[in-house]
VEXZA-215091 format. One line per field, with one value per residue: residue number from 1; residue in one letter; x, y, z of N, C-alpha, C in turn. Coordinates in steps of 0.05 Angstrom, whole numbers, always signed. Layout:
<rs>
nr NUM, ...
rest A, ...
n.c1 X, ...
n.c2 Y, ...
n.c3 Z, ...
ca.c1 X, ...
ca.c2 Y, ...
ca.c3 Z, ...
c.c1 X, ...
c.c2 Y, ...
c.c3 Z, ...
</rs>
This chain:
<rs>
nr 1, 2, 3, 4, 5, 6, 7, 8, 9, 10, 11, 12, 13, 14, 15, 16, 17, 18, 19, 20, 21, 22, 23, 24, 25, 26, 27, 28, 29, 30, 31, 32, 33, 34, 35, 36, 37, 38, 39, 40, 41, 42, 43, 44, 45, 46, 47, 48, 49, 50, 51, 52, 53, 54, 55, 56, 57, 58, 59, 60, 61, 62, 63, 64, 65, 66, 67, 68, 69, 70, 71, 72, 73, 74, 75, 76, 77, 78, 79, 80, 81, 82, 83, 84, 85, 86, 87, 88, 89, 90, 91, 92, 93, 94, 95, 96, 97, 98, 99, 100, 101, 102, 103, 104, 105, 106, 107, 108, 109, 110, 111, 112, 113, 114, 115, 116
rest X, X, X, X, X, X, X, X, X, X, X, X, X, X, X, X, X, X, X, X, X, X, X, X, X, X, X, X, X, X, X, X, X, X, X, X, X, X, X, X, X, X, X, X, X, X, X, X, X, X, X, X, X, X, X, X, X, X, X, X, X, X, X, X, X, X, X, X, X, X, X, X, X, X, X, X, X, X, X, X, X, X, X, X, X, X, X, X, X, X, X, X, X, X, X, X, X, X, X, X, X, X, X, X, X, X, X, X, X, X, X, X, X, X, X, X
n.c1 +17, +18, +34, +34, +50, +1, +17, -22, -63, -118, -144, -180, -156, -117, -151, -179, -142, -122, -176, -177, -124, -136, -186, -151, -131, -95, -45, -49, -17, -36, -13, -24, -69, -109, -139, -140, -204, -209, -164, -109, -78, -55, -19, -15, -12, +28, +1, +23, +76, +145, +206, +224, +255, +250, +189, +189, +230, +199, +149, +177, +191, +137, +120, +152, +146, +99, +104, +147, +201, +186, +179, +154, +107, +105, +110, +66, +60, +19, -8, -13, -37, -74, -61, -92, -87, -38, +27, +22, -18, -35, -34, +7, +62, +58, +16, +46, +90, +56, +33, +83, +95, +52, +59, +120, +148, +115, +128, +184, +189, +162, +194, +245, +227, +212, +267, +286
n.c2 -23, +46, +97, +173, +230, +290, +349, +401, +385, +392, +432, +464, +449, +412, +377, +349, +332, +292, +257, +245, +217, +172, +142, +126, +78, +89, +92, +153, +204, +257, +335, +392, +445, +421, +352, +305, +268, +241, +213, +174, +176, +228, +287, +339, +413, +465, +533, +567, +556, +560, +571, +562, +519, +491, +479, +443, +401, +379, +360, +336, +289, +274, +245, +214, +183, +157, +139, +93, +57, +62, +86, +142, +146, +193, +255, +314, +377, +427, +467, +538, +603, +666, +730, +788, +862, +913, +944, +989, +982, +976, +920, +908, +881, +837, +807, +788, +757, +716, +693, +680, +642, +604, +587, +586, +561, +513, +492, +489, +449, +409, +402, +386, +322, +301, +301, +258
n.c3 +0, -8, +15, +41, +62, +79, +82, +116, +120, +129, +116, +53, +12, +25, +54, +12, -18, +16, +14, -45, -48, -1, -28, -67, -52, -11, +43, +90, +129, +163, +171, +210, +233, +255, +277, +216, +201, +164, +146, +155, +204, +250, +257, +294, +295, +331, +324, +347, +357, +367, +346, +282, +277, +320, +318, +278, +292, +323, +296, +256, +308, +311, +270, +258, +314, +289, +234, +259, +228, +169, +117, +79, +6, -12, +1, +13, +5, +18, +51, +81, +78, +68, +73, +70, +51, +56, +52, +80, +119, +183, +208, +180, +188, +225, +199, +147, +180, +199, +141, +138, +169, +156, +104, +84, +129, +128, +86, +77, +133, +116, +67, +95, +122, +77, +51, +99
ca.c1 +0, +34, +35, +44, +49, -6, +26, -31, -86, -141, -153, -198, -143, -103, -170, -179, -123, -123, -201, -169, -104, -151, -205, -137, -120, -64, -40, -46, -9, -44, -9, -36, -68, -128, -133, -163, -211, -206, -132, -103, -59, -60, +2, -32, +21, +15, +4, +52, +99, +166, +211, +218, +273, +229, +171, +211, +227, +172, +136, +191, +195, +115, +126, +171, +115, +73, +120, +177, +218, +169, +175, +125, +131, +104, +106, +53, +59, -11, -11, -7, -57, -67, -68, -96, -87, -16, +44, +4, -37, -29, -26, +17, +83, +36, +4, +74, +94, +38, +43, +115, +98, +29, +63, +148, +154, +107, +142, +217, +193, +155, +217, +264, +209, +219, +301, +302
ca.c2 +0, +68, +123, +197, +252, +316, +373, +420, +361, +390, +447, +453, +433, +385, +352, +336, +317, +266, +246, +232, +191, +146, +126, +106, +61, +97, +101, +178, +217, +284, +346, +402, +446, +410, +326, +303, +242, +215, +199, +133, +185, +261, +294, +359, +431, +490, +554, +583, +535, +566, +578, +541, +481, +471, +463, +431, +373, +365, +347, +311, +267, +255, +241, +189, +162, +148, +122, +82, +54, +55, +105, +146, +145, +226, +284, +330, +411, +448, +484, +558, +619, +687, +755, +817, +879, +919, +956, +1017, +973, +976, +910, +884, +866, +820, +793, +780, +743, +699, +696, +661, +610, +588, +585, +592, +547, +494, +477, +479, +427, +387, +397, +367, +307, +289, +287, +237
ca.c3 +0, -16, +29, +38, +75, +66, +104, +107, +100, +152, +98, +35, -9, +33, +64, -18, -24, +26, +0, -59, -41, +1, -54, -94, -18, +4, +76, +92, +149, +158, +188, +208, +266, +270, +259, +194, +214, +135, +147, +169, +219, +248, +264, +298, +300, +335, +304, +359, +356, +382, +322, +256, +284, +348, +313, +261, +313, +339, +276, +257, +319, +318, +247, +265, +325, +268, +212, +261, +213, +149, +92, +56, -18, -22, +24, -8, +27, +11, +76, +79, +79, +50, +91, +59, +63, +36, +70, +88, +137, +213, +214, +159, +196, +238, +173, +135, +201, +199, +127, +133, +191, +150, +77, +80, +147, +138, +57, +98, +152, +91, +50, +117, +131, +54, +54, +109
c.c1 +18, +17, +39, +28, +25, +4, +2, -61, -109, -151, -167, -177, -134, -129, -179, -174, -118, -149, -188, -152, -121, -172, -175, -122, -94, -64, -29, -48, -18, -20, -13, -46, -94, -122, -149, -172, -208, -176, -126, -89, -57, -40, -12, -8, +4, +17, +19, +67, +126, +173, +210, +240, +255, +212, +175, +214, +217, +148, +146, +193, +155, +107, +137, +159, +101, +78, +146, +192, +214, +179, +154, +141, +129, +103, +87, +46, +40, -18, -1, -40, -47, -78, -66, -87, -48, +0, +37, +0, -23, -16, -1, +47, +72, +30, +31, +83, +83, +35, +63, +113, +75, +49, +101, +157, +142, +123, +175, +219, +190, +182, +241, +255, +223, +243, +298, +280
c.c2 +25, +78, +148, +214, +282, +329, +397, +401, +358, +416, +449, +442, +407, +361, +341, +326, +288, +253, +234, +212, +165, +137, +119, +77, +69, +104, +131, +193, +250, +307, +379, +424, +439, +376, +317, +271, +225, +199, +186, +153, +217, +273, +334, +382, +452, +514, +574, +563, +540, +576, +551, +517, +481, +471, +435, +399, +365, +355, +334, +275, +256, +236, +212, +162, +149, +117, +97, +82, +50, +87, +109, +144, +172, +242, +304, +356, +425, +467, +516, +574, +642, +715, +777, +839, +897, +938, +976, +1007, +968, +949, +886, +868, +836, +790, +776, +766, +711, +681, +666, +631, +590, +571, +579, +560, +512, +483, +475, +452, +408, +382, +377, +335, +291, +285, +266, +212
c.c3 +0, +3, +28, +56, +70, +87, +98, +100, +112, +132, +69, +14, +2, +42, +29, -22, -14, +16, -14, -63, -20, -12, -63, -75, -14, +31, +72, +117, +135, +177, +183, +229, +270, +261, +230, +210, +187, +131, +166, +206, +220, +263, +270, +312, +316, +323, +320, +374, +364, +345, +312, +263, +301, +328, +284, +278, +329, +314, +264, +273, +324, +288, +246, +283, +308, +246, +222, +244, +184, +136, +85, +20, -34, -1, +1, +14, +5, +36, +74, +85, +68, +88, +63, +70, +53, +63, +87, +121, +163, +219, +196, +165, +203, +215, +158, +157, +198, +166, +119, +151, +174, +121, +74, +100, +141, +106, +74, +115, +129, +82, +68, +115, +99, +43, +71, +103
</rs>
């Protein structure tokens, strides 16, 4: 049975995504900050998570809970969000912040998860 990773797989794309990889029977690790219940497995983040290595190894090592010594044979990163709103705006540091941890951070850990 093939496997894979959705990073991002409690959202309207990634919960899809996983839909779709189990109709084809694939074992599917979700992660995310809520659990998906359509996946075999729910690797659940926080959205203030320390910085990008801590939360980094910590989704790594539950990552690892899940998979022991088993391989996936895809990592698939759909995780992210959009903030409106332009430089002007009071709150756009904030926004660009948020921004980087939804969309920049969570393809870095994916990208780590899928080297080893």
């Amino acid at each position: 049975m093939p496997s894979a990773i959705v990073y991002g797989g409690r959202g309207a794309l990634g919960a899809a995504v996983v839909s779709q990889l189990k109709k084809q029977a694939w074992r599917v690790i979700s992660i995310d900050l809520a659990a998906n219940p359509d996946a075999d497995s729910s690797v659940v983040v926080s959205a203030t998570g320390g910085s990008l290595a801590e939360q980094g190894a910590r989704v790594e090592q539950d990552v690892g809970a899940v998979l022991g010594d088993g391989k996936v044979d895809a990592v698939i990163c759909v995780a992210g969000g959009w903030q409106g709103g332009n430089a002007a705006h009071e709150g756009f540091l904030q926004s660009a912040d948020q921004s980087i941890a939804q969309s920049v951070s969570s393809s870095l850990i994916a990208a780590a998860i899928a080297a080893r």
